[in-house]
N, C-alpha and C positions, 0 to 999 in steps of 0.2 A: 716807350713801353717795350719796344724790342730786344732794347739794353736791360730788361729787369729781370733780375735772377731772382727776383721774392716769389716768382708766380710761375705755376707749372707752364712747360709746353702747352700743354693742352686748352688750360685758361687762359695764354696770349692768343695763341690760335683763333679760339672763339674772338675774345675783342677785338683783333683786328679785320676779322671777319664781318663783325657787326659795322668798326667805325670804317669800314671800303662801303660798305651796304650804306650805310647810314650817308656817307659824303657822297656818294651816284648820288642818292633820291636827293639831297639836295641843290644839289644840279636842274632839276626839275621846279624849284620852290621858288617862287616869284621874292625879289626883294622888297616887295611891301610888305610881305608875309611875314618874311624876318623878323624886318622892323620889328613889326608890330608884338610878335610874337618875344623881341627883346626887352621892347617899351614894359609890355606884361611882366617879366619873367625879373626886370628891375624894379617894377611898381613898391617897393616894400612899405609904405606907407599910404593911409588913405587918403586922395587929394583933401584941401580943407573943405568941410562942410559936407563932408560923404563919411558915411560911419563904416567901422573895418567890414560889416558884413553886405553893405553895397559894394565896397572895393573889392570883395573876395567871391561876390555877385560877378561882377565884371572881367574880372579872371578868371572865371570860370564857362562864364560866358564864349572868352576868346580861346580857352585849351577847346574848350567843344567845338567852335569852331573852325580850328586848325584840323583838329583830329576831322573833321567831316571831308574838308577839302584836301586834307594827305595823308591818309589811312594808313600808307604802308610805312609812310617818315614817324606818322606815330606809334605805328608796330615796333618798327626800329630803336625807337628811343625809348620804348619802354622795353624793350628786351636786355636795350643797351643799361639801364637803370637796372632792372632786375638780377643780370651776369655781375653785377660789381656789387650787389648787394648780397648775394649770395656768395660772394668772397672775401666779402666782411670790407670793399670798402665805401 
């Protein structure tokens, strides 16, 4: 990202601001948490015999439950989402 002449100073600035922010608090986030949090985040189908909207119960389930126990990693990532979406990417 540093190397990218597509995006102003000032929009690197921010992102790298955010992904320093965002990798400290992860320094903090236990590696179950990950996991689990990756296990979700691959889930893209519903195991068999659970229909999409238990599966997407359950996902939802574990975003609210991250978000409870890392308030500010999930501030982080949703600002980090929100700065690249207002950049168009």
């Amino acid at each position: 990202m540093q190397a990218s002449d597509n995006l102003p100073d000032a929009a690197k600035a921010e992102l790298l601001e955010l992904l320093a922010a965002l990798r400290a608090e992860l320094q903090g986030v236990k590696k179950e948490h990950l996991e689990r949090a990756e296990e979700a985040a691959r889930a893209g189908e519903a195991p068999q015999g659970e229909s999409l909207d238990e599966a997407l119960g359950g996902l939802t389930g574990t975003v609210t439950e991250l978000e409870a126990m890392h308030p500010r990693l999930s501030d982080l990532a949703n600002r980090l989402a929100v700065a690249l979406a207002n950049m168009g990417i």
